[in-house]
Each structure stands twice: as structure tokens, then as C-alpha cells.
N, C-alpha and C positions, 0 to 999 in steps of 0.2 A: 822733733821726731826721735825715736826712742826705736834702737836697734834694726835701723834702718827699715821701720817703718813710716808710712805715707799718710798724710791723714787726708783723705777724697771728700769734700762736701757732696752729699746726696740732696737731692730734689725732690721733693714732695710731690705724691700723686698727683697730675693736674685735673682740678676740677671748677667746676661753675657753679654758683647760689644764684637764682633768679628773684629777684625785689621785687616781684609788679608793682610798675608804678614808679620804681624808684631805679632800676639799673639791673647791672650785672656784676658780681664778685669773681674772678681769677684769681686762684691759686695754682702754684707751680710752672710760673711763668720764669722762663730761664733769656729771652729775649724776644724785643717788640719788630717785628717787622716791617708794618705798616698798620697805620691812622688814619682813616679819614671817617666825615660825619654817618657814613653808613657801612664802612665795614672798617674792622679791628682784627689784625693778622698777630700772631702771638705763637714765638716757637717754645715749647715744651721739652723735658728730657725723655716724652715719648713720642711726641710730634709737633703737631701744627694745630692751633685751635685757632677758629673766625669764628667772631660776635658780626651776626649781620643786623641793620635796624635804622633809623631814620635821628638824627640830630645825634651821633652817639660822640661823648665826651668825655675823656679820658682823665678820672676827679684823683685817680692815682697809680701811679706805677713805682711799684718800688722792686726793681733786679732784685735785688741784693736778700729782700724776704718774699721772693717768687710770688709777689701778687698784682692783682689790678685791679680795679674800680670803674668801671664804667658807668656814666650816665645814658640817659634818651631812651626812645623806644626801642626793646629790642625785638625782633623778627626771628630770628635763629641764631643758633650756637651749633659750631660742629667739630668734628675735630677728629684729623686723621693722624695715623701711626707710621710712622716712619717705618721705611722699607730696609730691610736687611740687607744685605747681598747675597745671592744662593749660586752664584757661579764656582766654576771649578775652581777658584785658586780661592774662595772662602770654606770649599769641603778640605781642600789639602792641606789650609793650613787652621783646623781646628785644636 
């Protein structure tokens, strides 16, 4: 660090590639939540992403380069946004 500057790892937009046939691709996966064979919980540096689907198997998770691999059928992918705070003591102290 160089004049007391910080160096912050940033997170890649998270997104999904869908294989038919073959799985699902997550990127910008920052922490796994939960696994099991039909749903896959996955926290984000903008939220929360679930892989729903049937036999789903988890071929790779790597923290560290924000992605996953999932196998099995999948049903759906969703993914919600983390809530800000809008109360008074997040307006006073902006």
C-alpha cells in the first residue's frame, strides 16, 4: 500500500450461463450458503442467487475466482438484491 492507500478486491457482476442438458455456470459468487440436490443458495456482492432443479451437483465452487458449476436438471435461477437501509439514521448519516 502506497500512501496510504487500500487496495479493495471488487466482485464481478453475478451472472448465470445455462448448458441445457449439461448444468448451470455462476459467476460472482462471493459465498455458498446452501446445497442440496434441488436447490443451491449462493450469496452475491449484490445479493442472493437460488439454482432450483432436480439431482443438482455442485462439479465446482471456487470463492476465491467468484464462480460455480453446477450439474443436474435445472428448473429456475433467481436472484434477489440486497436491501439497503432507508431509515433515519442511513439519511443522517450520508
Amino acid at each position: 500500500m502506497q500512501n496510504g492507500e487500500q487496495t479493495k478486491k471488487t466482485t464481478p457482476s453475478p451472472s448465470a450461463q445455462i448448458d441445457f442438458g449439461k448444468g448451470v455456470s455462476l459467476s460472482g459468487i462471493t459465498e455458498l450458503v446452501s446445497s442440496t440436490d434441488k436447490a443451491f443458495v449462493a450469496r452475491t456482492g449484490e445479493g442472493i442467487i437460488t439454482v432450483q432443479g432436480e439431482g443438482l451437483n455442485p462439479r465446482l465452487i471456487d470463492v476465491e475466482k467468484y464462480t460455480a458449476v453446477l450439474g443436474g436438471k435445472i428448473y429456475a435461477v433467481s436472484s434477489s438484491k440486497q436491501m439497503t437501509p432507508k431509515g433515519f439514521f442511513s439519511k443522517l448519516f450520508k
